[in-house]
PDB file with SEQRES, HELIX, SHEET and CRYST1 records, atoms N, CA, C and O in Angstrom:
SEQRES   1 A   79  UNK UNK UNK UNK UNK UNK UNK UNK UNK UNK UNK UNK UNK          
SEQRES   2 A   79  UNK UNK UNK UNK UNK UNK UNK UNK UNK UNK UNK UNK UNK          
SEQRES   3 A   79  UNK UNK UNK UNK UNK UNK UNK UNK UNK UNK UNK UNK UNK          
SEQRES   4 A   79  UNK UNK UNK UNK UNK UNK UNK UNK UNK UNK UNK UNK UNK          
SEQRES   5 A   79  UNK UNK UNK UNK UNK UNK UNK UNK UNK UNK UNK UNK UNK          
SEQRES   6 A   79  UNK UNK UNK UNK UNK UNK UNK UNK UNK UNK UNK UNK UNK          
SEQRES   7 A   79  UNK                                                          
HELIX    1 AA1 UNK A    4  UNK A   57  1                                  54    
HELIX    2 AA2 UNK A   63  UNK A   66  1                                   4    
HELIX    3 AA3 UNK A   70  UNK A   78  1                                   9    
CRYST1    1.000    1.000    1.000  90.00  90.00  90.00 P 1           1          
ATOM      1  N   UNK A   1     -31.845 -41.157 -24.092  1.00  0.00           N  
ATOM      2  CA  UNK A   1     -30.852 -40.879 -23.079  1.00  0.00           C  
ATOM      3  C   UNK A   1     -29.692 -40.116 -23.718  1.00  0.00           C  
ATOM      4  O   UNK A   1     -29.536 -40.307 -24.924  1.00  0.00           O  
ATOM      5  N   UNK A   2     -28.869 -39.297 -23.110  1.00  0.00           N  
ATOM      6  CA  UNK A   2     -28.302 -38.595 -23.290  1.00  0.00           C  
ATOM      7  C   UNK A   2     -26.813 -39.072 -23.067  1.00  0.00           C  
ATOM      8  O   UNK A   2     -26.393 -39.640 -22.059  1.00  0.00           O  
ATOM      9  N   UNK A   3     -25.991 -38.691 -24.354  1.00  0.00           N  
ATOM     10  CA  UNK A   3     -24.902 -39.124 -24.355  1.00  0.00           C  
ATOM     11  C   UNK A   3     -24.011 -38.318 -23.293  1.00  0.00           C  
ATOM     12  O   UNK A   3     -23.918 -37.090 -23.280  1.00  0.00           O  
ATOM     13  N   UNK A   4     -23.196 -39.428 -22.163  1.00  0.00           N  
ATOM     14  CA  UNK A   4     -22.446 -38.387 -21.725  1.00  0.00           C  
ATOM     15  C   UNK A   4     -20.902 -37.792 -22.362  1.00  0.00           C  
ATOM     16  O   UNK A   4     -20.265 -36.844 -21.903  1.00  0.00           O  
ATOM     17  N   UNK A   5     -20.654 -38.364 -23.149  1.00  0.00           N  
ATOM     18  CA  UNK A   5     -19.473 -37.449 -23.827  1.00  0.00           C  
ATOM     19  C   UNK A   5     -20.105 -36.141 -24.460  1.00  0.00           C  
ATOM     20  O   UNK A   5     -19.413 -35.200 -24.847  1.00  0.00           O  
ATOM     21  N   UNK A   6     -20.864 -36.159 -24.497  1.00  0.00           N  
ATOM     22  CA  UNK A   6     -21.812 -34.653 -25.708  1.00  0.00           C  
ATOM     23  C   UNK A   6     -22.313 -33.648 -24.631  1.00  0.00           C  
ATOM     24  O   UNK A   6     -22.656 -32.477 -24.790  1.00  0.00           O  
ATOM     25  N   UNK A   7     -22.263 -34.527 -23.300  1.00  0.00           N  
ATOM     26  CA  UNK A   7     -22.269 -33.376 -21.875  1.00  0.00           C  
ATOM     27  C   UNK A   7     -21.000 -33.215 -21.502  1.00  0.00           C  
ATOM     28  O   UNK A   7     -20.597 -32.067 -21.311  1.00  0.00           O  
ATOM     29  N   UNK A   8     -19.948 -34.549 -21.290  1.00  0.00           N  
ATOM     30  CA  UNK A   8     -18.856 -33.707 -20.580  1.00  0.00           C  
ATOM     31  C   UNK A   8     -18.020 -32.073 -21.401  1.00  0.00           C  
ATOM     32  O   UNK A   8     -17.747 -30.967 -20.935  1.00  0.00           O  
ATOM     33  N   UNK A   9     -17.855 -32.700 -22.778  1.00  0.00           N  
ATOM     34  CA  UNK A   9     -16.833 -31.577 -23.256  1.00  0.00           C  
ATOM     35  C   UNK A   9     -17.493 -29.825 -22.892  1.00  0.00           C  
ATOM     36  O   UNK A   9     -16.879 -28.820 -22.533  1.00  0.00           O  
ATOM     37  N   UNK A  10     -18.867 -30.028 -23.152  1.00  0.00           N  
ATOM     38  CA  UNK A  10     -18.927 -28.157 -22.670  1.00  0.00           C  
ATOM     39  C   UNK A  10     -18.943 -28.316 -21.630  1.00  0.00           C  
ATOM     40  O   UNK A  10     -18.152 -27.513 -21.136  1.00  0.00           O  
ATOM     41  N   UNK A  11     -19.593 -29.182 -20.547  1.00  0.00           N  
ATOM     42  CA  UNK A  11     -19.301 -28.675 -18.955  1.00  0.00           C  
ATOM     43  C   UNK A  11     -17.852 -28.425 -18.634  1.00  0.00           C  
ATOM     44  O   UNK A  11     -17.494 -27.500 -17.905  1.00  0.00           O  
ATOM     45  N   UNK A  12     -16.960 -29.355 -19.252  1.00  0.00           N  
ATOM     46  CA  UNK A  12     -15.903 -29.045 -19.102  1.00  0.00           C  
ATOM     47  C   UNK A  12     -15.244 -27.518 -19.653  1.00  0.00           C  
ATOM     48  O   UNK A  12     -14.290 -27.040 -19.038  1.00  0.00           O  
ATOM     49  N   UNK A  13     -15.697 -26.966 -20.581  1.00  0.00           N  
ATOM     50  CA  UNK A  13     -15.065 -25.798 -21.184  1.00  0.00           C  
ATOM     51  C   UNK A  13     -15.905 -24.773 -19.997  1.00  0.00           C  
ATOM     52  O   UNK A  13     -15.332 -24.095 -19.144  1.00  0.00           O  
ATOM     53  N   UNK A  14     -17.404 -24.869 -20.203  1.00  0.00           N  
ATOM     54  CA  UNK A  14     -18.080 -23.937 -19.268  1.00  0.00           C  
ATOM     55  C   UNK A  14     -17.243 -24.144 -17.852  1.00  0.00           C  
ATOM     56  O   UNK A  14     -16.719 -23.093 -17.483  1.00  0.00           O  
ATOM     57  N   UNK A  15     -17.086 -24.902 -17.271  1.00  0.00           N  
ATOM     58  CA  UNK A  15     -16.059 -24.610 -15.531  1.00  0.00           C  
ATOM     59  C   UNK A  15     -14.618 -24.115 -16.036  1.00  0.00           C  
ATOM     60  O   UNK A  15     -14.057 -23.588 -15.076  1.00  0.00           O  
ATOM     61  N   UNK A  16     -14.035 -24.093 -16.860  1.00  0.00           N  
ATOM     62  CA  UNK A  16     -13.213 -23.612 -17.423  1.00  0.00           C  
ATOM     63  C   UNK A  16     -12.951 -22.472 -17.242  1.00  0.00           C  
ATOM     64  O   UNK A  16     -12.059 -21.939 -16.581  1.00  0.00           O  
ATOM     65  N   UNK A  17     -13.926 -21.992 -17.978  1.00  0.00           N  
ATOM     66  CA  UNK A  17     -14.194 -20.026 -18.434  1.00  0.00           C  
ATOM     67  C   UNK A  17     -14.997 -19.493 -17.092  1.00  0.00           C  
ATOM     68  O   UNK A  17     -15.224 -18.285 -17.018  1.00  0.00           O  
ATOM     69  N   UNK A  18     -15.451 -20.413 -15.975  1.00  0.00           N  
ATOM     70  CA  UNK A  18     -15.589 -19.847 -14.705  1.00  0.00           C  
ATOM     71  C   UNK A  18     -14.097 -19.649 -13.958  1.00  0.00           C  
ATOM     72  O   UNK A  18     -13.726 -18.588 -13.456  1.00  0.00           O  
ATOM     73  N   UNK A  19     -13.434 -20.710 -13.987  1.00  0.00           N  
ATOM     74  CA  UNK A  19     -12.402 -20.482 -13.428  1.00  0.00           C  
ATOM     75  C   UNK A  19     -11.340 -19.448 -14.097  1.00  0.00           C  
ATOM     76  O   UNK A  19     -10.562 -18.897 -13.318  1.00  0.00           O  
ATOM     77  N   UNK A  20     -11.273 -19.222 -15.131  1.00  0.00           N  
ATOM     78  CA  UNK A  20     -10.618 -18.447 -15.945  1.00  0.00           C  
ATOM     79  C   UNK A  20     -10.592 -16.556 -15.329  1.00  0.00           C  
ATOM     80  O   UNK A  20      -9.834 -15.597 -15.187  1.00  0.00           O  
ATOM     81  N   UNK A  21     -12.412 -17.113 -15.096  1.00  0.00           N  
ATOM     82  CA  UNK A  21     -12.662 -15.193 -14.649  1.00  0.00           C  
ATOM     83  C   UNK A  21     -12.951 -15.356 -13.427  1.00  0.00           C  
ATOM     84  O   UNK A  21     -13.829 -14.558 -13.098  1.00  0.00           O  
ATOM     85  N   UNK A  22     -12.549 -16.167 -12.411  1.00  0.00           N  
ATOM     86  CA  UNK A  22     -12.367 -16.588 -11.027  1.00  0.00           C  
ATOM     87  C   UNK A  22     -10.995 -15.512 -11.043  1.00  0.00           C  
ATOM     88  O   UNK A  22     -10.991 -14.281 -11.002  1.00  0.00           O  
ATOM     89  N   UNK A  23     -10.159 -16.218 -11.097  1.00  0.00           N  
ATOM     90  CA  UNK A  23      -8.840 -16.022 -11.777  1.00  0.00           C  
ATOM     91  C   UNK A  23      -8.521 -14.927 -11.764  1.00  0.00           C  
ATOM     92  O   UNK A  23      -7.990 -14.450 -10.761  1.00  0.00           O  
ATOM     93  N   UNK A  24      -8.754 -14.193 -12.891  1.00  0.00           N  
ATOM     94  CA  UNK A  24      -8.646 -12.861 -13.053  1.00  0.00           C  
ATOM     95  C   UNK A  24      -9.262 -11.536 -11.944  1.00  0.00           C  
ATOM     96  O   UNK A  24      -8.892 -10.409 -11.614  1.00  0.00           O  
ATOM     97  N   UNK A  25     -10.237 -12.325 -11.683  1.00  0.00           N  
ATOM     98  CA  UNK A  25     -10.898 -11.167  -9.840  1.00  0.00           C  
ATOM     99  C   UNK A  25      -9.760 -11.405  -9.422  1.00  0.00           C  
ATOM    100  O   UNK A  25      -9.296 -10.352  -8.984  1.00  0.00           O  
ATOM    101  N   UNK A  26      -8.974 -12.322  -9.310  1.00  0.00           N  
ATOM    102  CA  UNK A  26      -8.059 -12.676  -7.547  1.00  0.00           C  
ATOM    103  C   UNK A  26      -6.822 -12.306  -8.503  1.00  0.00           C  
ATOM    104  O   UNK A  26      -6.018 -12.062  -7.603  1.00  0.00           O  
ATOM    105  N   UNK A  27      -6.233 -12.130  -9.464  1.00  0.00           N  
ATOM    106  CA  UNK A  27      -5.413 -11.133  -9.968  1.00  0.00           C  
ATOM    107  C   UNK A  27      -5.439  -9.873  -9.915  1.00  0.00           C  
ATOM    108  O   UNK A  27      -4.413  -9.196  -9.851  1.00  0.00           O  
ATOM    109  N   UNK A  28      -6.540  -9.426  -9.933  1.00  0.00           N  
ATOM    110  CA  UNK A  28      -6.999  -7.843  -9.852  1.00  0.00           C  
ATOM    111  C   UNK A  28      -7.034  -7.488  -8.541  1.00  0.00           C  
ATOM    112  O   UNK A  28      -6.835  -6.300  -8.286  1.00  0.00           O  
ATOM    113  N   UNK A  29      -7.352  -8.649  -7.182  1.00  0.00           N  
ATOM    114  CA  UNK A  29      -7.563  -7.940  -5.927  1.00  0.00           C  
ATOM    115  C   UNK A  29      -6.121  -8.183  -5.501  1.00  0.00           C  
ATOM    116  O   UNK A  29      -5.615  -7.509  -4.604  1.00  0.00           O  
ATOM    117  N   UNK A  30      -5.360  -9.287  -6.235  1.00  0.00           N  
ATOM    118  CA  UNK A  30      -3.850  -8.800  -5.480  1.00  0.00           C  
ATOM    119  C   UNK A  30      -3.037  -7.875  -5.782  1.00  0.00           C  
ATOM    120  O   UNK A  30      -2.130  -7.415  -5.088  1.00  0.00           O  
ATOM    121  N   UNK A  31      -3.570  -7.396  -7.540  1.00  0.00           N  
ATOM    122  CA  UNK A  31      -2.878  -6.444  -8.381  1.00  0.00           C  
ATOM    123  C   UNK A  31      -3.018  -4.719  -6.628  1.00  0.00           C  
ATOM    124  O   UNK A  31      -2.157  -4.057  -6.048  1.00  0.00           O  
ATOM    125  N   UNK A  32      -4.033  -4.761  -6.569  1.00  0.00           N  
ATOM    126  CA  UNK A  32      -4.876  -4.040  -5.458  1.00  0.00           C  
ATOM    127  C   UNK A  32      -4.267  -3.432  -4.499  1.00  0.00           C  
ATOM    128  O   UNK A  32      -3.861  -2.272  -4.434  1.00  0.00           O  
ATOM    129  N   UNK A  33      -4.195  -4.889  -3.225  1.00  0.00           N  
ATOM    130  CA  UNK A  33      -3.707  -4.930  -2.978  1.00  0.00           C  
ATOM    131  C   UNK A  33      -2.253  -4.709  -2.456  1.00  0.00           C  
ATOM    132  O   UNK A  33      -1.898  -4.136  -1.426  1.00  0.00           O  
ATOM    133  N   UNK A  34      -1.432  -5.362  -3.511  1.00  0.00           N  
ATOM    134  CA  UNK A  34       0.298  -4.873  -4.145  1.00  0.00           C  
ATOM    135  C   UNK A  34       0.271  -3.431  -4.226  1.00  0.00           C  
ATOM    136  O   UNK A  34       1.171  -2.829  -3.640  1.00  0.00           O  
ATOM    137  N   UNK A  35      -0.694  -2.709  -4.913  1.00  0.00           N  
ATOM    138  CA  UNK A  35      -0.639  -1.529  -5.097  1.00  0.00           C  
ATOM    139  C   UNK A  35      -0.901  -0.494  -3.788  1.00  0.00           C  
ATOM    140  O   UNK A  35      -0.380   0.621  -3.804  1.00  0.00           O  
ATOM    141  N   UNK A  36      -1.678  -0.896  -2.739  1.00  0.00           N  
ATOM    142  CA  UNK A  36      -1.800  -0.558  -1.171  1.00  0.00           C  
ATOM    143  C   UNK A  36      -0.474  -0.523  -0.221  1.00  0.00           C  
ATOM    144  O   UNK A  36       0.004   0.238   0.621  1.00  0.00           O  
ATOM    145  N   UNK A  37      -0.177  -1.661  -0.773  1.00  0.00           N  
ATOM    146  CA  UNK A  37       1.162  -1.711   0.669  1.00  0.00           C  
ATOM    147  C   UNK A  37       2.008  -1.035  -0.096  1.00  0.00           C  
ATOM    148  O   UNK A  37       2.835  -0.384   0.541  1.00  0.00           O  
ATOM    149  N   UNK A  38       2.063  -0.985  -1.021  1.00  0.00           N  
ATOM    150  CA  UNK A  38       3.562   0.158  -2.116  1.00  0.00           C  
ATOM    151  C   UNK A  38       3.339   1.307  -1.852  1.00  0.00           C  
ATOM    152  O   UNK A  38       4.294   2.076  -1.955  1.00  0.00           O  
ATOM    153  N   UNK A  39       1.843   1.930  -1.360  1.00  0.00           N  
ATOM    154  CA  UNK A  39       1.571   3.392  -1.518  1.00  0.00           C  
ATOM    155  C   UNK A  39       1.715   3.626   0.365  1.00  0.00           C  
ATOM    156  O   UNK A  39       2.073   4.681   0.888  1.00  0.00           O  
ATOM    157  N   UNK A  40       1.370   2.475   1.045  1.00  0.00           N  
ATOM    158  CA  UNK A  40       2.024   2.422   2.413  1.00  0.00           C  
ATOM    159  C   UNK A  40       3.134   2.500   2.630  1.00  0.00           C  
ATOM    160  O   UNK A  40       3.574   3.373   3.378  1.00  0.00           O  
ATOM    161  N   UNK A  41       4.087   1.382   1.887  1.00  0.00           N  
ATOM    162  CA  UNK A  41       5.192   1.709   2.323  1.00  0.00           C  
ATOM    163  C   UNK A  41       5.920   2.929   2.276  1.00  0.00           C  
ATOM    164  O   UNK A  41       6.686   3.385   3.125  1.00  0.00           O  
ATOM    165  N   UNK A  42       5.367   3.700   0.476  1.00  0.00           N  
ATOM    166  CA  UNK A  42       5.930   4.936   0.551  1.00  0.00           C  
ATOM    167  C   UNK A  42       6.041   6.244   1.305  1.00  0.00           C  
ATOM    168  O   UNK A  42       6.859   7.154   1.444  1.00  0.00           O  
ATOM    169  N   UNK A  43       4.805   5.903   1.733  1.00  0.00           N  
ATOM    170  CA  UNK A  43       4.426   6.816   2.922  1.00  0.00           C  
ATOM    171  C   UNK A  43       5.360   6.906   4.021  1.00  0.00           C  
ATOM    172  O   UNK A  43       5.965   7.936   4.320  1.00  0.00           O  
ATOM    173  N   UNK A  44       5.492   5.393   4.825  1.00  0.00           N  
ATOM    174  CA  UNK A  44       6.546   5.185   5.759  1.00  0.00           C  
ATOM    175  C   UNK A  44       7.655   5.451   5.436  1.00  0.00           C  
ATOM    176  O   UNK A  44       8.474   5.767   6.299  1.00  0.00           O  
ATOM    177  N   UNK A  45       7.955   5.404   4.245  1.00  0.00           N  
ATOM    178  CA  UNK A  45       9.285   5.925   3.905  1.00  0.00           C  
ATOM    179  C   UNK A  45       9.652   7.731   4.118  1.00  0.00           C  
ATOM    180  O   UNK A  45      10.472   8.319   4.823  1.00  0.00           O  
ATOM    181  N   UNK A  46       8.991   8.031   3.499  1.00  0.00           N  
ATOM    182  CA  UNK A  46       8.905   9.581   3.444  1.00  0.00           C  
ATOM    183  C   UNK A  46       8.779   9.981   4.857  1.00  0.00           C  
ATOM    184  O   UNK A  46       9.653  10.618   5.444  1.00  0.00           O  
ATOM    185  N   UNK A  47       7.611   9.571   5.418  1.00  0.00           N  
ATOM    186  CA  UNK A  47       7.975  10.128   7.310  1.00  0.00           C  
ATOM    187  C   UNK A  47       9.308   9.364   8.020  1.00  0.00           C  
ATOM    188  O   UNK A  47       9.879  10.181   8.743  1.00  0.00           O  
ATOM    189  N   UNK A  48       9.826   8.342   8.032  1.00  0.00           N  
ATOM    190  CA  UNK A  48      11.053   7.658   8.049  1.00  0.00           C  
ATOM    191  C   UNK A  48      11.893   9.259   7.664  1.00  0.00           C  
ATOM    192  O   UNK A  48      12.204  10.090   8.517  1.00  0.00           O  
ATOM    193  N   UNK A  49      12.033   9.333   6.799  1.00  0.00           N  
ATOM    194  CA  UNK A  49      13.388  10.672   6.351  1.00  0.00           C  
ATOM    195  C   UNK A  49      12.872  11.768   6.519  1.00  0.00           C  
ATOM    196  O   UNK A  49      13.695  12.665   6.702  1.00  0.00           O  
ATOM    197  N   UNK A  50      11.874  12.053   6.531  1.00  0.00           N  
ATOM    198  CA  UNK A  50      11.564  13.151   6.942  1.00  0.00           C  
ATOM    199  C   UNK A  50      12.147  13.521   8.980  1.00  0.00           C  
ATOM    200  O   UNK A  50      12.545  14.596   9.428  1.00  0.00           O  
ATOM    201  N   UNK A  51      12.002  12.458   9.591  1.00  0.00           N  
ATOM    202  CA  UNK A  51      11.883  12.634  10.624  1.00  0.00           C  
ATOM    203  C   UNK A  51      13.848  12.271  10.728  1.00  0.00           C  
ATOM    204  O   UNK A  51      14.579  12.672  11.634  1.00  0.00           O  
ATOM    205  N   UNK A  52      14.169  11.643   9.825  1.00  0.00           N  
ATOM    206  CA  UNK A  52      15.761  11.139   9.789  1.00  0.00           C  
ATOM    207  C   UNK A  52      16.461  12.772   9.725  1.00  0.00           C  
ATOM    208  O   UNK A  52      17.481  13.149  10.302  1.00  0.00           O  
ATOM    209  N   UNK A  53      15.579  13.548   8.857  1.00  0.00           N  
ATOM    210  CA  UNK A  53      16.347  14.861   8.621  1.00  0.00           C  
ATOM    211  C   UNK A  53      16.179  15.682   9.679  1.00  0.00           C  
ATOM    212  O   UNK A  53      17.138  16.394   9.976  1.00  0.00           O  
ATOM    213  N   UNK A  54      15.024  15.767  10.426  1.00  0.00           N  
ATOM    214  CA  UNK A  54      14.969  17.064  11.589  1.00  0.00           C  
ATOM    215  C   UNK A  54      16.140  16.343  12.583  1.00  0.00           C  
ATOM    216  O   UNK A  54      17.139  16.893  13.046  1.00  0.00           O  
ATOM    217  N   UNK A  55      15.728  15.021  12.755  1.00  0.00           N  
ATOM    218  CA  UNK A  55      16.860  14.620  13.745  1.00  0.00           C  
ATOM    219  C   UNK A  55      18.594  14.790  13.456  1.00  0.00           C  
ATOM    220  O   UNK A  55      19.435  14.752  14.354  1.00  0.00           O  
ATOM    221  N   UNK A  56      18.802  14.926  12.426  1.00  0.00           N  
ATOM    222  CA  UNK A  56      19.885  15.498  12.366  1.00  0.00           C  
ATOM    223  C   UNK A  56      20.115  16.749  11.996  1.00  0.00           C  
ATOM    224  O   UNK A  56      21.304  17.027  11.840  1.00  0.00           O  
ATOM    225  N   UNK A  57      19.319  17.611  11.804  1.00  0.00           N  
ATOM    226  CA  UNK A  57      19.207  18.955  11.947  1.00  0.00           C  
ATOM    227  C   UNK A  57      19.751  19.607  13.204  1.00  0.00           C  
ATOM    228  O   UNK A  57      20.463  20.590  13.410  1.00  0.00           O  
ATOM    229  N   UNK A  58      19.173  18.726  13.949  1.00  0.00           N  
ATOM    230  CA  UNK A  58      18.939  19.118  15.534  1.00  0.00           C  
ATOM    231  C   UNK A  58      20.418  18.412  16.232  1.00  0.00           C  
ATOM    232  O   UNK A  58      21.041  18.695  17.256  1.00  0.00           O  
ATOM    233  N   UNK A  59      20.620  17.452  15.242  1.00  0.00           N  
ATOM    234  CA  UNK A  59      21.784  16.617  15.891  1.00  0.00           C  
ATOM    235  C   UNK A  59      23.172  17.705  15.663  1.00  0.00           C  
ATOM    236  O   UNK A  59      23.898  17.878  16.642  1.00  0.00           O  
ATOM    237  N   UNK A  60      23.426  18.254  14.659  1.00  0.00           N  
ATOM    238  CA  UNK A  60      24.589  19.174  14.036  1.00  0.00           C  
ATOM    239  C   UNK A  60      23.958  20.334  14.653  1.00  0.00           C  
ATOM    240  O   UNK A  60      24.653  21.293  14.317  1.00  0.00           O  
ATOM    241  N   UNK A  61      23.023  20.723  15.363  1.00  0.00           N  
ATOM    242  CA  UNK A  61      22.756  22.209  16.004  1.00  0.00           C  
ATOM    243  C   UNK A  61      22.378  23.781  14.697  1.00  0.00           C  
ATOM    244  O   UNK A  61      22.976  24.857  14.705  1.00  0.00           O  
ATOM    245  N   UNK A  62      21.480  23.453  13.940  1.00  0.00           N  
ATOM    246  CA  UNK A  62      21.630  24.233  12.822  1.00  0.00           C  
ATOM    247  C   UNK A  62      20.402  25.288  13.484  1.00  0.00           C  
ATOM    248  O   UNK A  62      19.477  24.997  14.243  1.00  0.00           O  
ATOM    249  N   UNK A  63      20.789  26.654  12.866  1.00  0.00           N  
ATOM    250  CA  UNK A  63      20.148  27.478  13.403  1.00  0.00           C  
ATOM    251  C   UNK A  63      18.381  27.110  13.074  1.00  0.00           C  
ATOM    252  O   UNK A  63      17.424  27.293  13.827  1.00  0.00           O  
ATOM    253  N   UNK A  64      18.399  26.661  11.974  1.00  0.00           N  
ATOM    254  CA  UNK A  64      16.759  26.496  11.757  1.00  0.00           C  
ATOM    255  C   UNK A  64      16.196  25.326  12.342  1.00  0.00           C  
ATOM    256  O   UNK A  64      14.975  25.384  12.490  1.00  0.00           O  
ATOM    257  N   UNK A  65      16.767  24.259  12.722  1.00  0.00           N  
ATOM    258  CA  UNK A  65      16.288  23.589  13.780  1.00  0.00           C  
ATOM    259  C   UNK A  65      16.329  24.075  15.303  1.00  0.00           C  
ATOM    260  O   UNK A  65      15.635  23.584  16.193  1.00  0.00           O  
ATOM    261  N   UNK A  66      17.183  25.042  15.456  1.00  0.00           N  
ATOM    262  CA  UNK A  66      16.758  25.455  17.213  1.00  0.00           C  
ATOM    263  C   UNK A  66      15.594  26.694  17.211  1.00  0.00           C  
ATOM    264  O   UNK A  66      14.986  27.102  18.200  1.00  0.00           O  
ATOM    265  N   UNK A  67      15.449  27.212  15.698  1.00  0.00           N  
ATOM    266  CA  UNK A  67      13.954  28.084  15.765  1.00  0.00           C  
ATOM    267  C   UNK A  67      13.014  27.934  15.499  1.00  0.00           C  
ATOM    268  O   UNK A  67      12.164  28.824  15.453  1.00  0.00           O  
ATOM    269  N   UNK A  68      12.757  26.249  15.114  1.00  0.00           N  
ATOM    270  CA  UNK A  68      11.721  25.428  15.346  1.00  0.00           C  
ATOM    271  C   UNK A  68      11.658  24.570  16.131  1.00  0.00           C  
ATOM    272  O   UNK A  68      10.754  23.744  16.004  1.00  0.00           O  
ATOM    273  N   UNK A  69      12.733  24.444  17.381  1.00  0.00           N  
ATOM    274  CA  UNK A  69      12.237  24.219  18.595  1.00  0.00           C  
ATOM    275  C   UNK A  69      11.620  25.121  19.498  1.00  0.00           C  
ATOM    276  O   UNK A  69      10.914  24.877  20.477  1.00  0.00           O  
ATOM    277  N   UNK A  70      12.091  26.473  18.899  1.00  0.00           N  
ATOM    278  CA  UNK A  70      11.695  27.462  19.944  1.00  0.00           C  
ATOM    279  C   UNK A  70      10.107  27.866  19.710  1.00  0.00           C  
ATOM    280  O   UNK A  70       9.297  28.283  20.539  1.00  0.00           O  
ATOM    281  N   UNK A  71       9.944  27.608  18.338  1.00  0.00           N  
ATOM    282  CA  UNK A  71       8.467  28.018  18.517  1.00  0.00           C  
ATOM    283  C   UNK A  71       7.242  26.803  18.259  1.00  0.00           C  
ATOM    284  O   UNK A  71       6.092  26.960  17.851  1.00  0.00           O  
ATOM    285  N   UNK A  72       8.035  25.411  18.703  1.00  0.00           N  
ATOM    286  CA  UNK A  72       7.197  24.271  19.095  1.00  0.00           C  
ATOM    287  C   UNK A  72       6.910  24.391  20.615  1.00  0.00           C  
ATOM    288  O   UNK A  72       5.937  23.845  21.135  1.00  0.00           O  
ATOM    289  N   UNK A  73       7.801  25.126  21.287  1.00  0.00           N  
ATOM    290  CA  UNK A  73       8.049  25.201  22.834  1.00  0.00           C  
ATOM    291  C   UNK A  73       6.941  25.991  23.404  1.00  0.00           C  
ATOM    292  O   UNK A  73       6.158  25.666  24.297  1.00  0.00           O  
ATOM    293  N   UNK A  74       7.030  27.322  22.586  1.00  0.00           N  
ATOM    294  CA  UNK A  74       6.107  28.442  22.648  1.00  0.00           C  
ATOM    295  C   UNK A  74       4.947  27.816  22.385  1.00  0.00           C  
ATOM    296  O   UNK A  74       4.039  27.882  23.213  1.00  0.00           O  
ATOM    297  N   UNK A  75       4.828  27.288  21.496  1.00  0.00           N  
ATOM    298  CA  UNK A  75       2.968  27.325  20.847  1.00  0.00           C  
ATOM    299  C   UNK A  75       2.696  25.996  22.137  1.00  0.00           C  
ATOM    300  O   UNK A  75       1.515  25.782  22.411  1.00  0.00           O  
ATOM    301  N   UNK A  76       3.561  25.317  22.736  1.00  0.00           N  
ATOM    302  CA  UNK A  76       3.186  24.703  23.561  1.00  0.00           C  
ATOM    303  C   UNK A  76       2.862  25.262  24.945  1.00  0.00           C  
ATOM    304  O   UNK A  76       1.941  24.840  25.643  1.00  0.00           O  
ATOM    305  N   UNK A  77       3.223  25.688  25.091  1.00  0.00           N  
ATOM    306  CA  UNK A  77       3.007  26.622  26.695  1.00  0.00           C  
ATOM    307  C   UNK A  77       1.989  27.830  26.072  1.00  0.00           C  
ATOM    308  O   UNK A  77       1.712  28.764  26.823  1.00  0.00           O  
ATOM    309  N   UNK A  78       1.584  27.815  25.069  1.00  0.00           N  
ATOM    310  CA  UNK A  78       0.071  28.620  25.096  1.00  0.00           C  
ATOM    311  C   UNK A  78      -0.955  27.522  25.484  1.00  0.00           C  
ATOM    312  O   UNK A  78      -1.618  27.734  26.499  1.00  0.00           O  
ATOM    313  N   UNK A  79      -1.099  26.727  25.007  1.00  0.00           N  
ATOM    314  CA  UNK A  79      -1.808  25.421  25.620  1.00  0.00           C  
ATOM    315  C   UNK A  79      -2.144  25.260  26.220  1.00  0.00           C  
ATOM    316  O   UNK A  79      -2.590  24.126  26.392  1.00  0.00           O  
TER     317      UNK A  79                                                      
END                                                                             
C-alpha cells in the first residue's frame, strides 16, 4: 500500500504548477483585454476632438468651415 504522504506532496506541487499557468492565461487575456478598451478609448477620444474642433470651427464662423459646409451641401444634393 501506498504511502499517502509520498502522494500528497507532488499532487500538491503538480495542482500547483496547473494553477500557476491557469494564472498566467487569465493575466494575458486581461493584459488583452486592458489593451482593447485603451485602443477604444483612444479612438473615442480622437473622434470626441476631432468633432470638438469642426464644431467650433463652425461655432467662430471661420472661412474653412463654411467651405466645407458648402461642399457637404453640394455633394449632397447630387444624391
Amino acid at each position: 500500500m501506498l504511502n499517502l504522504k509520498s502522494i500528497g506532496t507532488p499532487l500538491v506541487l503538480l495542482l500547483a504548477l496547473f494553477a500557476m499557468s491557469g494564472c498566467e492565461q487569465a493575466e494575458k487575456s486581461a493584459q488583452q483585454m486592458l489593451n482593447q478598451a485603451a485602443e477604444s478609448a483612444k479612438e473615442a477620444i480622437d473622434k470626441t476632438n476631432e468633432a470638438a474642433q469642426e464644431a467650433l470651427s463652425e461655432a467662430t464662423g471661420s472661412e474653412a468651415a463654411k467651405a466645407e459646409k458648402t461642399e457637404r451641401d453640394d455633394s449632397a444634393k447630387e444624391i
